[in-house]
TIRO-2110 file (N, C-alpha, C; in Angstrom, 1 decimal):
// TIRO-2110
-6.2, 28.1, 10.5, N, 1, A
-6.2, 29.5, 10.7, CA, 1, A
-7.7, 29.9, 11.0, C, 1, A
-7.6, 30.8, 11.7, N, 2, A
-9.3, 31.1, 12.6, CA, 2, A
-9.7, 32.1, 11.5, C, 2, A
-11.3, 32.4, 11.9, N, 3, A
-11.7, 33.5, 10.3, CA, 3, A
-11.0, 35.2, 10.7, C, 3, A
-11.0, 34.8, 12.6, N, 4, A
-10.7, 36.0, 12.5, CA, 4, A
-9.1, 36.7, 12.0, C, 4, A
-8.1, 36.2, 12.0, N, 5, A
-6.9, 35.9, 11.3, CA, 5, A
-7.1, 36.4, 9.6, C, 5, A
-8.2, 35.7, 9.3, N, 6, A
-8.2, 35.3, 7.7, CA, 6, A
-9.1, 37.1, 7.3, C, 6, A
-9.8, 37.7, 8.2, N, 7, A
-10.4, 38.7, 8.3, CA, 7, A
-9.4, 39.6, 8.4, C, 7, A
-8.6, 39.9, 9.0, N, 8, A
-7.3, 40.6, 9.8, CA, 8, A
-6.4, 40.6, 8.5, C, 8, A
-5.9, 39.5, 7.6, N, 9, A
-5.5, 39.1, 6.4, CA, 9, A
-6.1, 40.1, 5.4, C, 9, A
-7.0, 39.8, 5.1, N, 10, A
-8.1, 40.8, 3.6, CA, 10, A
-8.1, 42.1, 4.2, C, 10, A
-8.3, 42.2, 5.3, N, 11, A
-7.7, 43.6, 5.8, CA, 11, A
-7.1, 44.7, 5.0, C, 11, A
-5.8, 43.8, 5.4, N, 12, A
-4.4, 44.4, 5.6, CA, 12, A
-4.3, 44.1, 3.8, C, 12, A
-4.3, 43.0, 3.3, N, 13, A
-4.1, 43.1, 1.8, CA, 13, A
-4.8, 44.1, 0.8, C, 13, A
-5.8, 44.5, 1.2, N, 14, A
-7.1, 45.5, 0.7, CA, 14, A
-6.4, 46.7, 0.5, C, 14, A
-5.9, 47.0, 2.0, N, 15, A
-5.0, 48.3, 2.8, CA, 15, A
-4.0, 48.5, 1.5, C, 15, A
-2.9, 47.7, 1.6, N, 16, A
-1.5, 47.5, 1.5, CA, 16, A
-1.5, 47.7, -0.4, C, 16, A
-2.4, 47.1, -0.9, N, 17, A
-2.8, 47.3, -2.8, CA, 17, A
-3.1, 48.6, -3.1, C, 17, A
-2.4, 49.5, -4.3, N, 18, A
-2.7, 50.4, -4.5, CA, 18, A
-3.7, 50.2, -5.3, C, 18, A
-4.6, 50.9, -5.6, N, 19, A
-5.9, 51.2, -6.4, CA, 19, A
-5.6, 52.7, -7.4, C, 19, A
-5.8, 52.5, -8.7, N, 20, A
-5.9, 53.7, -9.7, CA, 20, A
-6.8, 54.5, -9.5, C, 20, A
-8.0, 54.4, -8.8, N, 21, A
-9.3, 55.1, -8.6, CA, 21, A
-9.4, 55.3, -7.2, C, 21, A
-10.2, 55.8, -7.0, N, 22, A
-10.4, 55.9, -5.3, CA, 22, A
-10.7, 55.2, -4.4, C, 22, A
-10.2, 54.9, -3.7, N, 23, A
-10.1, 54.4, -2.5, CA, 23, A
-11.1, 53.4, -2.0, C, 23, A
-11.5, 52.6, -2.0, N, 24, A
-13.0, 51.6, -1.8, CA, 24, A
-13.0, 50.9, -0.2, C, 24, A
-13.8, 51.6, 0.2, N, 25, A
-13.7, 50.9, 1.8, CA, 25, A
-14.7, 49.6, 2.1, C, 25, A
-14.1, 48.3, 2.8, N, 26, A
-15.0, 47.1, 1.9, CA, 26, A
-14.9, 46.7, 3.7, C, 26, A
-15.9, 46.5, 4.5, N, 27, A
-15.7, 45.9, 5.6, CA, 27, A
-15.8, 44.5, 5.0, C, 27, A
-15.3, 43.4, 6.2, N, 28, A
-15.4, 42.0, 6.0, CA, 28, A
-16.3, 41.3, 6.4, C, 28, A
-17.2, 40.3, 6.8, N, 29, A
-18.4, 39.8, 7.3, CA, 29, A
-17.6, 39.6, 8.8, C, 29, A
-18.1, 39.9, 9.8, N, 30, A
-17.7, 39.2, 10.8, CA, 30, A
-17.7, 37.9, 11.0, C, 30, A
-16.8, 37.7, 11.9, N, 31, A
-16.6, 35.9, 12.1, CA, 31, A
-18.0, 35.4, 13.3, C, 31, A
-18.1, 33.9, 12.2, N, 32, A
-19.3, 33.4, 13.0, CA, 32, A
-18.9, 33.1, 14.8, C, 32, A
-19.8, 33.4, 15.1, N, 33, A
-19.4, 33.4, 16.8, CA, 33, A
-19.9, 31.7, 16.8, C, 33, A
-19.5, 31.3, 17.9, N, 34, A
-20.4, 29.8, 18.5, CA, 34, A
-21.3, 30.3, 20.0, C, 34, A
-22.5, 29.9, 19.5, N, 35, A
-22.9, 30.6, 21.1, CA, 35, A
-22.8, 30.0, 22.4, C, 35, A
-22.6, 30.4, 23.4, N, 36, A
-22.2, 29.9, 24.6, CA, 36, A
-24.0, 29.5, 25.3, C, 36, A
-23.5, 28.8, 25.9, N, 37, A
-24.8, 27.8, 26.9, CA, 37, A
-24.7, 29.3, 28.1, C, 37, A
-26.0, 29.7, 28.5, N, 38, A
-26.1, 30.6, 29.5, CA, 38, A
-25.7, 32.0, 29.1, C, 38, A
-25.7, 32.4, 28.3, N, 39, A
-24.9, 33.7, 27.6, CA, 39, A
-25.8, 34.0, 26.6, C, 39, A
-25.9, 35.3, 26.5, N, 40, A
-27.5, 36.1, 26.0, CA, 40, A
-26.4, 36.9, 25.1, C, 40, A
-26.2, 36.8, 23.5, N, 41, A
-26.2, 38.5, 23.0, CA, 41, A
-26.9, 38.4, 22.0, C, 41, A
-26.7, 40.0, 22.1, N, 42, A
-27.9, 41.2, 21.1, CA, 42, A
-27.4, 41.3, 20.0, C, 42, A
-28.0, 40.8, 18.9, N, 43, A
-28.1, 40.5, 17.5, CA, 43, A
-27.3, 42.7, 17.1, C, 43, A
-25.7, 41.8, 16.5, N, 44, A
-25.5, 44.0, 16.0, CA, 44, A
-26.1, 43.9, 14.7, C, 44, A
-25.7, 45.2, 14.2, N, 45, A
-26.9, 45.2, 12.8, CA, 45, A
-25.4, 45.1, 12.0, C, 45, A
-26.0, 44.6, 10.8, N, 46, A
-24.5, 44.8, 9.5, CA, 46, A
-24.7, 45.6, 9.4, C, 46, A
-22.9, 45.9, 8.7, N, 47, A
-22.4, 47.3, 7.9, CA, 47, A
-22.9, 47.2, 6.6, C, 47, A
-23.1, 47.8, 6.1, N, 48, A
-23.3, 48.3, 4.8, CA, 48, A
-21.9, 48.4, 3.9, C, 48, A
-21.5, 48.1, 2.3, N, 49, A
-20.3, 47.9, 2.1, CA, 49, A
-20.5, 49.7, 1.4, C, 49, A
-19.6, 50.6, 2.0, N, 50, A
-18.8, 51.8, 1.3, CA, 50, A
-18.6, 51.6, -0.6, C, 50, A
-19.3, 52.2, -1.7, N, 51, A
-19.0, 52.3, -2.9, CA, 51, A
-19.3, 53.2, -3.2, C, 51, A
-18.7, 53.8, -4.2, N, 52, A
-18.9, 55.2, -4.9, CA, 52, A
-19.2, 54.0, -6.1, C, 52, A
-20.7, 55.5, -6.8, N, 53, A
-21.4, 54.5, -7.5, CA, 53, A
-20.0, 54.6, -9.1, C, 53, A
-19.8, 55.5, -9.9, N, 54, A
-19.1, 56.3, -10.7, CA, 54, A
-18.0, 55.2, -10.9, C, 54, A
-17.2, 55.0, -10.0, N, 55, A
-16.2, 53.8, -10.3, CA, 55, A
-16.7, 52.4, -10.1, C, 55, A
-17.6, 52.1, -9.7, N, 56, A
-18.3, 50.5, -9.6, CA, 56, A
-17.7, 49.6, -10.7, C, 56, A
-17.3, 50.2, -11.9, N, 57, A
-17.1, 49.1, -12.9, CA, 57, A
-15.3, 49.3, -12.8, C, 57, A
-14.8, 49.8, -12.8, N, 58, A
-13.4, 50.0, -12.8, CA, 58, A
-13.0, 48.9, -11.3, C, 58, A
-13.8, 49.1, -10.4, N, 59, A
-13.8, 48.5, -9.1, CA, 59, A
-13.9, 47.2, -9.7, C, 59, A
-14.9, 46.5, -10.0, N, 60, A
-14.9, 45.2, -10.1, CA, 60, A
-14.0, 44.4, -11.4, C, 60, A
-13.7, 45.4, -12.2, N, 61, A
-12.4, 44.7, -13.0, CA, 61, A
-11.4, 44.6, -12.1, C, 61, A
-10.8, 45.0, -11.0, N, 62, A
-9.9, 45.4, -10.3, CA, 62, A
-9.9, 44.3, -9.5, C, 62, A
-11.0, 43.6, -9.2, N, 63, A
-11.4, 43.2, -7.8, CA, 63, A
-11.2, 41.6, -8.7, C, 63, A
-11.9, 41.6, -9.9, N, 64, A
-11.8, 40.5, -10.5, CA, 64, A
-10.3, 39.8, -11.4, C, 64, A
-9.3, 41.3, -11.6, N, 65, A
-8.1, 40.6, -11.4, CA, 65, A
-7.2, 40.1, -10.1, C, 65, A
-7.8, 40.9, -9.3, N, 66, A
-7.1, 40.0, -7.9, CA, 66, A
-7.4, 39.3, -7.7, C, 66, A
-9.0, 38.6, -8.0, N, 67, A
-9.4, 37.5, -7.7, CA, 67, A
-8.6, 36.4, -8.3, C, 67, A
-8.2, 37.1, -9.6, N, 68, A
-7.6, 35.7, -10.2, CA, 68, A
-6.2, 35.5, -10.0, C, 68, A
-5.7, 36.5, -9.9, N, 69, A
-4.5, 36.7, -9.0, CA, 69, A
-3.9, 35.8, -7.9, C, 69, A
-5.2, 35.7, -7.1, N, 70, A
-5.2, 35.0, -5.9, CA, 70, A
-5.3, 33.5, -6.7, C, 70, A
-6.1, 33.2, -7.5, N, 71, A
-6.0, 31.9, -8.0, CA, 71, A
-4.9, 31.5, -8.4, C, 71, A
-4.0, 31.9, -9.1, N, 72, A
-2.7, 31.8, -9.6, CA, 72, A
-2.2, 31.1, -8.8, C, 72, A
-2.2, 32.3, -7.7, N, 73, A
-1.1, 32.2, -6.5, CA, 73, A
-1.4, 30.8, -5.9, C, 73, A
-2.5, 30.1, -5.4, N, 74, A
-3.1, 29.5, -4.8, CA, 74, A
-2.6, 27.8, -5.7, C, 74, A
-2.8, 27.8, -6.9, N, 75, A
-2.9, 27.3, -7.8, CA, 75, A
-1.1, 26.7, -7.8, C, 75, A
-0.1, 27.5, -7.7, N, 76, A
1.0, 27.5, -8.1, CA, 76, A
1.6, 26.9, -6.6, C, 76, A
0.9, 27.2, -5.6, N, 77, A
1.1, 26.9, -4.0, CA, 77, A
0.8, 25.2, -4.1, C, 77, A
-0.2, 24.8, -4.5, N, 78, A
-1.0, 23.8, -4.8, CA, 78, A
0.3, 22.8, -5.5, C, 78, A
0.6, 23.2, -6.7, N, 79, A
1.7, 22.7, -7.3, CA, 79, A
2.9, 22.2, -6.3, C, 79, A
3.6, 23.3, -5.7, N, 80, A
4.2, 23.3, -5.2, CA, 80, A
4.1, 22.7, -4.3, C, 80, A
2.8, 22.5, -3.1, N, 81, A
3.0, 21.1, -2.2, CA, 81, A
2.9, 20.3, -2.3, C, 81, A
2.2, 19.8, -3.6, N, 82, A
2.6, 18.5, -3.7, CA, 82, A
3.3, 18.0, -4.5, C, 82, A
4.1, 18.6, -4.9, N, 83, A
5.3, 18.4, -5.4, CA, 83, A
6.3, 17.9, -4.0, C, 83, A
6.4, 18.8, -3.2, N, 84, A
7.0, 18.8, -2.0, CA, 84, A
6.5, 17.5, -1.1, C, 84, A
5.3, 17.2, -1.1, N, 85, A
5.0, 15.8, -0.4, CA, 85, A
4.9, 14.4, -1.1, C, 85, A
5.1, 15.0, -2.5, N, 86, A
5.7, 13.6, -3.3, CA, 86, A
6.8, 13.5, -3.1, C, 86, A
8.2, 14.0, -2.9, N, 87, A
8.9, 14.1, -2.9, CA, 87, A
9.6, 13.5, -1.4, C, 87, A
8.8, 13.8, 0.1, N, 88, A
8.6, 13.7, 1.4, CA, 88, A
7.7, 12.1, 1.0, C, 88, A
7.2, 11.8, 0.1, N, 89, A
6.7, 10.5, 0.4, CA, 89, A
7.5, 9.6, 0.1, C, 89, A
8.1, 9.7, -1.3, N, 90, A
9.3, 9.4, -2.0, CA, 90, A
10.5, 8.9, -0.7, C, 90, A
11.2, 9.4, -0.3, N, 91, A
11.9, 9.5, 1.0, CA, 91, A
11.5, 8.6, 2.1, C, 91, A
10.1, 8.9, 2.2, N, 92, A
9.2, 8.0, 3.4, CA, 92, A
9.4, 6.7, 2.7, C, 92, A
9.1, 6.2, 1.6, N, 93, A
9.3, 4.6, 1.0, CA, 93, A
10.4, 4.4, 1.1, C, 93, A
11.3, 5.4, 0.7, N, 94, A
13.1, 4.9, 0.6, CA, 94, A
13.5, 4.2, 2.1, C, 94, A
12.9, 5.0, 3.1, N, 95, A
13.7, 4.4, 4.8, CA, 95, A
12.7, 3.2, 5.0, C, 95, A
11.8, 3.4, 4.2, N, 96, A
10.8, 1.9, 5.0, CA, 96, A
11.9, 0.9, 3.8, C, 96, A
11.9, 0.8, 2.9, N, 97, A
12.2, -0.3, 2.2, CA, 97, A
13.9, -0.8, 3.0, C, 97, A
14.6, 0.4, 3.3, N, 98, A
15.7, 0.3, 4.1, CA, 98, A
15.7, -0.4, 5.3, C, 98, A
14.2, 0.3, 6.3, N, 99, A
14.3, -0.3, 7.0, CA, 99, A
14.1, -2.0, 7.3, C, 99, A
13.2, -2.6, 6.1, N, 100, A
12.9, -3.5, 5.9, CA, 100, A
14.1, -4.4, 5.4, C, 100, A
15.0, -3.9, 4.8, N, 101, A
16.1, -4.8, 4.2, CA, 101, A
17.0, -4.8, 5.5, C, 101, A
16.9, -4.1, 6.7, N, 102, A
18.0, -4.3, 7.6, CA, 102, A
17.5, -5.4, 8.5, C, 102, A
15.8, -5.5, 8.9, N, 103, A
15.3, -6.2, 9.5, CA, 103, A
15.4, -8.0, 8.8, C, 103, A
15.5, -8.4, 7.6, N, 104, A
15.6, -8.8, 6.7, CA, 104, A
17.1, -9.4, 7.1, C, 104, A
17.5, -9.0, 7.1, N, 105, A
19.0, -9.1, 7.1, CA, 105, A
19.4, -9.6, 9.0, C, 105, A
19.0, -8.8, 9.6, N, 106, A
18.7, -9.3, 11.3, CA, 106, A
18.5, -10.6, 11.5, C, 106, A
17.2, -11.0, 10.5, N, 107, A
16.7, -11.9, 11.3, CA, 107, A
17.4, -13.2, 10.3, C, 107, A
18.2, -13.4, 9.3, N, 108, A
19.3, -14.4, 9.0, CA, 108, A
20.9, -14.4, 9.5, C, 108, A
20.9, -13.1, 10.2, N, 109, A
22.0, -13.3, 10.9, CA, 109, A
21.8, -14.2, 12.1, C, 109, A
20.3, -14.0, 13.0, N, 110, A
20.0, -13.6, 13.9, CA, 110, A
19.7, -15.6, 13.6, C, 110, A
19.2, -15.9, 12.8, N, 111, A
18.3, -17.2, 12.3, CA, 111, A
19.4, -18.5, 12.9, C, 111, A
19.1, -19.8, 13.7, N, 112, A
20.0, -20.9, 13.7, CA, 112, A
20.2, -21.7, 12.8, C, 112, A
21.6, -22.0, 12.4, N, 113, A
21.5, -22.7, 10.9, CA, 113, A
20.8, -24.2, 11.4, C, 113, A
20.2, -24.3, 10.4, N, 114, A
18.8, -25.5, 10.2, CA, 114, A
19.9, -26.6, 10.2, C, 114, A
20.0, -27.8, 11.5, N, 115, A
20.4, -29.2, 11.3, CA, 115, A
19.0, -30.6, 10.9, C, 115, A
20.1, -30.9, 10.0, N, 116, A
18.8, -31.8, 9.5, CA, 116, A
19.3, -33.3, 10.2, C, 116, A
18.3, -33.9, 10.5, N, 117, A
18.6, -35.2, 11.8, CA, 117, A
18.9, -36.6, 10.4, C, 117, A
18.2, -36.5, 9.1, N, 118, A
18.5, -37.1, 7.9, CA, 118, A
18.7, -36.4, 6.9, C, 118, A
20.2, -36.2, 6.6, N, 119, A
20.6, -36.0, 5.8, CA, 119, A
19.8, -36.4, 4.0, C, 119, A
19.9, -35.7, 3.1, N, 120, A
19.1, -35.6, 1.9, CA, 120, A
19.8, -37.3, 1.2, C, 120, A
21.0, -37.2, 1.1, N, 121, A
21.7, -38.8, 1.0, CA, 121, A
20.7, -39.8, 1.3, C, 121, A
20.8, -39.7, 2.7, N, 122, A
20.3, -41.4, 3.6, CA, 122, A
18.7, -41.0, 3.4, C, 122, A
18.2, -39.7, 3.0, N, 123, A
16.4, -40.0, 2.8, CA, 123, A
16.9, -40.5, 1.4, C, 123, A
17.2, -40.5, 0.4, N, 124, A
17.0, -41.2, -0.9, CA, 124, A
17.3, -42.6, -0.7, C, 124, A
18.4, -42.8, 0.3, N, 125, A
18.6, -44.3, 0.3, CA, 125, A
17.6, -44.9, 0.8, C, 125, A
16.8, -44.2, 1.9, N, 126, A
15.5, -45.0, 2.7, CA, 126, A
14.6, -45.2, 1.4, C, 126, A
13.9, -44.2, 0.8, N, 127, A
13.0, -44.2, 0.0, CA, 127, A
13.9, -45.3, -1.1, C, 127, A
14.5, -45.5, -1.7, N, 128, A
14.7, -46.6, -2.9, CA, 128, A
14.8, -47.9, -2.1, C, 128, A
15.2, -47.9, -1.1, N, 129, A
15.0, -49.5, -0.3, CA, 129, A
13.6, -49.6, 0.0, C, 129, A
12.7, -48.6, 0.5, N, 130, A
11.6, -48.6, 1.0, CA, 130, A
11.1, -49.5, -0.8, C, 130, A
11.2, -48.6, -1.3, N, 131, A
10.6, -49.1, -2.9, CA, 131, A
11.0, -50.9, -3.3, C, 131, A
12.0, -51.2, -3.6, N, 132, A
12.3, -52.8, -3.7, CA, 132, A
11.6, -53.4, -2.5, C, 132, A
11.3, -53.2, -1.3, N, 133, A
10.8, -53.4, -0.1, CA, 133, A
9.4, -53.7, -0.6, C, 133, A
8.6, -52.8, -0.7, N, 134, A
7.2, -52.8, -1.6, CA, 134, A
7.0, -53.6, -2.5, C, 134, A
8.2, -53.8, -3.5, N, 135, A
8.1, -54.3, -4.9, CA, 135, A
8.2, -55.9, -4.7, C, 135, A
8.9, -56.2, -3.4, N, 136, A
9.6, -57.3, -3.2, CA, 136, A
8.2, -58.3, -2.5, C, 136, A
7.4, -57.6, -1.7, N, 137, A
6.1, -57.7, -0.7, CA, 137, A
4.8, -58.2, -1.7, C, 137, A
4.9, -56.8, -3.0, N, 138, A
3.8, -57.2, -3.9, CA, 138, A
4.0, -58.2, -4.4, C, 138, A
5.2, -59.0, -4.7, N, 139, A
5.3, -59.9, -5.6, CA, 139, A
5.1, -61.0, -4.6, C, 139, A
5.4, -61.6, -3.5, N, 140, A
5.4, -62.3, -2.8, CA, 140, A
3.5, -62.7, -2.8, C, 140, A
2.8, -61.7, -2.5, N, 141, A
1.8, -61.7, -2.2, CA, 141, A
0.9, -62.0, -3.3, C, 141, A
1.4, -61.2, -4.2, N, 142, A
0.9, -61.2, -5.7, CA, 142, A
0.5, -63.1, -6.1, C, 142, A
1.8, -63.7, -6.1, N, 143, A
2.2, -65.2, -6.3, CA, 143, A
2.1, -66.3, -5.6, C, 143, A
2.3, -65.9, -3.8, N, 144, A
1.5, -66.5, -3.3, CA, 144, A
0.3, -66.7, -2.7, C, 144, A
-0.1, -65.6, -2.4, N, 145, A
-1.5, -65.1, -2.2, CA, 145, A
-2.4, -65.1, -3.1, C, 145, A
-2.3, -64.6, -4.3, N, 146, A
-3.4, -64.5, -5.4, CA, 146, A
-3.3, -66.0, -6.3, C, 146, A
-1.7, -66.5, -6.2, N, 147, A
-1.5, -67.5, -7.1, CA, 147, A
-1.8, -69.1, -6.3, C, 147, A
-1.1, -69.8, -6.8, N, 148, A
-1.0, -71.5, -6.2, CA, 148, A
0.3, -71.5, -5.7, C, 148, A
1.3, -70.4, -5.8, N, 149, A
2.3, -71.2, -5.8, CA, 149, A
2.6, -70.7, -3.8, C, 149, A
4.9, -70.9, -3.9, N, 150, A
4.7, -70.5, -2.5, CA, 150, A
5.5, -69.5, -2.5, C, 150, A
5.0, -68.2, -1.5, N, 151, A
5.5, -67.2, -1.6, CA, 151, A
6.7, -66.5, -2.0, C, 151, A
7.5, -67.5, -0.9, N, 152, A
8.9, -67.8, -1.3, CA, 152, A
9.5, -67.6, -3.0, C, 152, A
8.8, -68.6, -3.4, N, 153, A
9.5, -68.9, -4.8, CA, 153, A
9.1, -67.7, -5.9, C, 153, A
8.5, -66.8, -5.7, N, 154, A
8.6, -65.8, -6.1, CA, 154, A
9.9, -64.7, -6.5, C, 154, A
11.0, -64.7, -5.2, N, 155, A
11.5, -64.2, -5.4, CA, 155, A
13.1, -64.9, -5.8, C, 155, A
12.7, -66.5, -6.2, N, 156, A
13.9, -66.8, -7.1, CA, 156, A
13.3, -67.3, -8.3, C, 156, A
15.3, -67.0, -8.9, N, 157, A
15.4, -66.6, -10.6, CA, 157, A
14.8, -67.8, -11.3, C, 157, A
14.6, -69.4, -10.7, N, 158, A
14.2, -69.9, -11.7, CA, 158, A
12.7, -69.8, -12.4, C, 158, A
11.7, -69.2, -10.8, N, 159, A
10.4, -68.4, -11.5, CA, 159, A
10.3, -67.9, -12.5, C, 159, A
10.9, -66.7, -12.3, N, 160, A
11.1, -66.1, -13.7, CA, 160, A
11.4, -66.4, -14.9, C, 160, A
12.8, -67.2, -14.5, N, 161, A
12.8, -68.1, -16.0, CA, 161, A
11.9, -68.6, -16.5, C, 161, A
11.2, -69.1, -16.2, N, 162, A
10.0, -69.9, -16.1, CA, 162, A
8.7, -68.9, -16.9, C, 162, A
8.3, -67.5, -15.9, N, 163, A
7.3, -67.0, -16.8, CA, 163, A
8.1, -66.3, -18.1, C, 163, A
9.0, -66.1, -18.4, N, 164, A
10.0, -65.5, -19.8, CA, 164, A
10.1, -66.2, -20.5, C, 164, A
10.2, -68.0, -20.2, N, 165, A
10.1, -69.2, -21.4, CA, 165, A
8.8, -68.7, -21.8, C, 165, A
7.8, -69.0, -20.7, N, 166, A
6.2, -69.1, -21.3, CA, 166, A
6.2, -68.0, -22.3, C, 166, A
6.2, -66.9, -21.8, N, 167, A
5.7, -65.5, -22.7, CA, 167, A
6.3, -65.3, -24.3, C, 167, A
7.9, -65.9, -24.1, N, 168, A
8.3, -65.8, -25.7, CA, 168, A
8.1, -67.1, -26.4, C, 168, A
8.2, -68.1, -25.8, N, 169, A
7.7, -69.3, -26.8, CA, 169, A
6.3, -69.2, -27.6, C, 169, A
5.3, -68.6, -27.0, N, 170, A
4.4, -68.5, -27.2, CA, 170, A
3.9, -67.5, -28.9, C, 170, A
5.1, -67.3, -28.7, N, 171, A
4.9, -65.7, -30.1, CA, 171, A
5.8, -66.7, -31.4, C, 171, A
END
C-alpha cells in the first residue's frame, strides 16, 4: 500500500469517528516524494496541526484509545493470519507428502523386477565348496609343504588315524 493510500485511509477514518468534543482538524504529513534526476521543486512549507487549546487533554485520551484500538485490531489480524497460513502450510505438507507417496509408488510400478543370474541357493553352494576347497588346499600344503610327508597323503583317513592315535595315547 503506497503512503498516499495509507494518508487517504487516516483521512477518511479521522472524518468518519464521532468525537464528544469538538471537532479536531489533524492534517497528515505528506508522502515522501523520490526526486526525479533533472526536475527542480520548491521546498512547500508544513501545515501546522489545527487544536483548540481547552480540549487538548480530552483529545489525547481520545486519540490514545484509538490508538489502542487500532492495536487490538491489528493484533487480532495478526492472530488471525497466521492462524490462516498455518493452516495453508498444514495443507501445503499434506499434497507434498501425497505427492511424494504417488511418485514413490510410480517408480516400483514403474521399477524392472531384479533377475538374479545366481540364485541365493547356488551362491551358498559355491561358497561351502569354495570353503572345503580352501580347507582341503591348506591341509595339503600344510603336510606337504611345511611337513616331510606327501601331499597326497594328507587327505587320506589312515593319516589321521595316525595323528588321533599319537594325540590320545599320549594322555
Amino acid at each position: 500500500m503506497s503512503t498516499t493510500e495509507q494518508v487517504g485511509k487516516t483521512k477518511e477514518e479521522t472524518q468518519e469517528t464521532p468525537t464528544k468534543s469538538a471537532p479536531i482538524e489533524v492534517e497528515a504529513a505528506p508522502p515522501k516524494r523520490v526526486p526525479i534526476e533533472g526536475v527542480k521543486e520548491e521546498p512547500k512549507p508544513a501545515a501546522e496541526p489545527k487544536v483548540e487549546e481547552g480540549a487538548s487533554e480530552k483529545n489525547t485520551s481520545l486519540e490514545q484509545e484509538k490508538k489502542e484500538q487500532r492495536r487490538r485490531r491489528s493484533a487480532s489480524a495478526e492472530v488471525e493470519m497466521t492462524e490462516t497460513q498455518q493452516q495453508m502450510r498444514k495443507e501445503q505438507k499434506k499434497k507434498q507428502k501425497a505427492e511424494k507417496k504417488q511418485q514413490k509408488i510410480q517408480k516400483r510400478n514403474n521399477k524392472k523386477p531384479r533377475l538374479r543370474i545366481f540364485p541365493i541357493w547356488l551362491r551358498l553352494i559355491i561358497v561351502v565348496a569354495l570353503c572345503v576347497a580352501a580347507l582341503g588346499v591348506g591341509l595339503m600344503f600344510g603336510y606337504g609343504g611345511l611337513g616331510d610327508g606327501e601331499p597326497r597323503d594328507a587327505l587320506e583317513w589312515e593319516t589321521w588315524q595316525h595323528i588321533i592315535d599319537i594325540v590320545y595315547k599320549e594322555r
